[in-house]
N, C-alpha and C positions, 0 to 999 in steps of 0.2 A: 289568343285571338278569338277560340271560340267564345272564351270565358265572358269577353267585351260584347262579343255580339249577344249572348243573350241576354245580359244586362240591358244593354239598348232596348232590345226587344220587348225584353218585361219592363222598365220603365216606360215605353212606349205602349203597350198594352195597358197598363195599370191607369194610365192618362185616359185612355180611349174605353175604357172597361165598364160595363154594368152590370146590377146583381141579374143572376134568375137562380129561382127558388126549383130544386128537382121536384118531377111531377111521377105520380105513380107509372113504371114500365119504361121511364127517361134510362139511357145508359149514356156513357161521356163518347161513345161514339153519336148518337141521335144528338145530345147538345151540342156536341162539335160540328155535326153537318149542318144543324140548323143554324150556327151562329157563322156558319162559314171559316173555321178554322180545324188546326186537331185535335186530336186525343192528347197526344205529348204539349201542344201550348196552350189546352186546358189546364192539364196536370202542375206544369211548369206555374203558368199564372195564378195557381190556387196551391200551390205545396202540396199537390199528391201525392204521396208512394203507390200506391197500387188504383185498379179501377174499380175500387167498388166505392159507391157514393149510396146517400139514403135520401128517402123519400124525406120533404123540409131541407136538405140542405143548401144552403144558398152558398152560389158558384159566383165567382168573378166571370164575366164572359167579352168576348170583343165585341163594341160597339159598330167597328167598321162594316159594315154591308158588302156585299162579294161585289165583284163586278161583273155590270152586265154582259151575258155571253159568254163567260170563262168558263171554262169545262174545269170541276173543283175535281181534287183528285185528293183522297186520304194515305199519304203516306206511313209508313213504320220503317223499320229496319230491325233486324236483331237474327239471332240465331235460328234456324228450322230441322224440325226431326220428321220422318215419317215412320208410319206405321201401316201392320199389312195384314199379312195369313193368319193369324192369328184374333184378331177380330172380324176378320169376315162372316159373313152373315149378321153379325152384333148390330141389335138396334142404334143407331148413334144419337144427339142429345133433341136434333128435328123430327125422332120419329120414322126414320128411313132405313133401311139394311144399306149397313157399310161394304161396298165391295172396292175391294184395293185396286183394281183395275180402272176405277173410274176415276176422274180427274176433278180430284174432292179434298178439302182440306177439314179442319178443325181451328177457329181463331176462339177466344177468348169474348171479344164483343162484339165482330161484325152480328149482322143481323142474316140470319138463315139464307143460302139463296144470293147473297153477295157475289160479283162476279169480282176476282182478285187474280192481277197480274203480278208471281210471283217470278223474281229474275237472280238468280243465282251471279250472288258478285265476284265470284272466283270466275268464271268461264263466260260469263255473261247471255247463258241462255234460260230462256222465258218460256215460262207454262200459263195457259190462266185456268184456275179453278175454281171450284163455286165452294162456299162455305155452307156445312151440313152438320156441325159437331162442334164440343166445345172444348178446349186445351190450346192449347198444352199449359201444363200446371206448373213448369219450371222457370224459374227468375232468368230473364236472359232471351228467351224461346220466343217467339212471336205465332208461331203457326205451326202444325202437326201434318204434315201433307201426305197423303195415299201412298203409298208403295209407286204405281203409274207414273205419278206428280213428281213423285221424286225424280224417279230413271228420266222424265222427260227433257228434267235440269244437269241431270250427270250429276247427282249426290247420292251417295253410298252410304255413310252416314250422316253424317252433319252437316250444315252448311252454312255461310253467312246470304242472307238476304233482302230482298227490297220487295215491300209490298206494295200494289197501287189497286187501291179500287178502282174497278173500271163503272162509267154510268152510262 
């Protein structure tokens, strides 16, 4: 069933699709918000494996327009680890001392400063933190969350979860 729906999905995107060409400091989160979809149904609509893309390269992108008044909300899902004592005090990738106490994560592409509600789908409880760092560098891994962030979800080590940026 999944397999059909995104078939649909990408024939129906592919229908409705226009080029854009990357622009210097563009990242497939910036193209996704701007064109009012994701990261995953950029990836999906253009055969990505990972998110690094280069400057010239021409993206398929949705032609649909958001709707007016919808609050867009960028979804993920995948695995999260956090990290603590051990980096404290360490510059992180915005230029800020890392303190584990504060309710901070690490994503890959959000942009520094991102408010992200992250919800632990074992127990169902919610943190939001601000993105300040870059990683986590593991296949699988969506987000690297504070020592704080972590205890706030009841994750000890690992965990499966749901990200939503908040606007």
């Amino acid at each position: 069933m999944k397999l059909l729906s995104l078939l649909v999905f990408l024939s129906l995107s592919l229908s409705l699709a226009q080029e854009y060409r990357v622009q210097k400091g563009d990242t497939l989160y910036s193209i996704a918000r701007r064109h009012g979809t994701t990261v995953e149904a950029l990836k999906a609509l253009n055969g990505l494996r990972s998110d690094v893309i280069k400057v010239g390269q021409v993206l398929l992108v949705s032609r649909s327009p958001r709707a007016p008044g919808v609050e867009w909300r960028f979804l993920q899902q995948g695995k999260a680890a956090w990290y603590g004592p051990r980096f404290q005090g360490r510059r992180t990738a915005s230029g800020e001392r890392f303190n584990t106490y504060d309710l901070t994560a690490a994503h890959p592409t959000l942009p520094f400063g991102t408010r992200v509600r992250v919800t632990n789908l074992r127990n169902g409880r919610r943190v939001i933190v601000r993105v300040n760092d870059r990683g986590p560098y593991i296949r699988g891994y969506v987000i690297d969350l504070s020592y704080a962030a972590a205890q706030a979800i009841g994750m000890s080590g690992t965990a499966t979860v749901r990200l939503e940026v908040l606007r």
